[in-house]
C-alpha positions in Angstrom: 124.2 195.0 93.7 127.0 192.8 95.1 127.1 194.4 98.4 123.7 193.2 99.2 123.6 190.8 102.2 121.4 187.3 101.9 117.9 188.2 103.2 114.5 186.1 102.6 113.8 188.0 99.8 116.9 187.8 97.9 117.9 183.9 98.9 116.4 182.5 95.8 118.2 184.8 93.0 121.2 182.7 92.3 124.7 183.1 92.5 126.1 183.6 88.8 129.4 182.4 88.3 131.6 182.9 85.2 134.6 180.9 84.9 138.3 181.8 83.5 141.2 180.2 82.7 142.5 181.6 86.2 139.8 184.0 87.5 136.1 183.3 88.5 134.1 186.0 88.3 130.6 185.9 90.8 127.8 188.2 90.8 124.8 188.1 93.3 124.1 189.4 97.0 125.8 188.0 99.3 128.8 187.1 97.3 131.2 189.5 99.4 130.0 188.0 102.3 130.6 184.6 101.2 134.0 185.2 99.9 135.1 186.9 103.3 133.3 183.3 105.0 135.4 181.0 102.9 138.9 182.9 103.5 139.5 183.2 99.7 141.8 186.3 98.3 139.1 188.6 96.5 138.4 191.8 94.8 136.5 194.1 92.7 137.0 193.4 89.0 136.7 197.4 87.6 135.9 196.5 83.6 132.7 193.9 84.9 132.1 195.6 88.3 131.5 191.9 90.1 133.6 190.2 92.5 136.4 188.0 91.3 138.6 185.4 92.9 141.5 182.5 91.8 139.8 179.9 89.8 141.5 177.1 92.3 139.8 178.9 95.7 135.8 179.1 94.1 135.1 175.4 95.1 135.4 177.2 98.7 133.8 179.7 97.9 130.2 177.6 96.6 130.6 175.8 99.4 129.8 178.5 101.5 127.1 179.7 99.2 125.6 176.3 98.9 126.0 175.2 102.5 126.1 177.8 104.8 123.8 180.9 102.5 121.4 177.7 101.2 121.7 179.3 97.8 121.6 177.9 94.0 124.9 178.6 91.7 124.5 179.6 88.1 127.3 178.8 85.9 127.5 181.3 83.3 130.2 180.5 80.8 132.7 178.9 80.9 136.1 179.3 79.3 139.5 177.2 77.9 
């Protein structure tokens, strides 16, 4: 689901973000793409299968999604 690249179709599903105390987890297609685009450290989280990243990069990472995708964010949940 994650690995899905940003097409017509797909450009109005949101990108969901979930928010840690040091980890932001993002689901949605095109979020590989847009983590790569922003130059933010990233991987696979294996117990929720979504993409993670530091808390401090994802204001990079939105901005990509936001700016250069022209996609909505969806904030989850966040956490203290």
């Amino acid at each position: 689901m994650d690995g899905r690249r940003v097409t017509g179709q797909n450009r109005r599903q949101p990108v969901r973000v979930e928010l840690g105390r040091r980890t932001a987890w993002l689901s949605g297609p095109g979020v590989a793409e847009a983590l790569r685009l922003a130059g933010s450290p990233s991987m696979r989280c294996p117990k929720r299968r979504v993409w993670c990243c530091p808390v401090d990069r994802v204001s990079d990472v939105l901005a990509v999604v936001e700016g250069v995708q022209g996609r909505r964010i969806e904030l989850v949940e966040a956490e203290r």
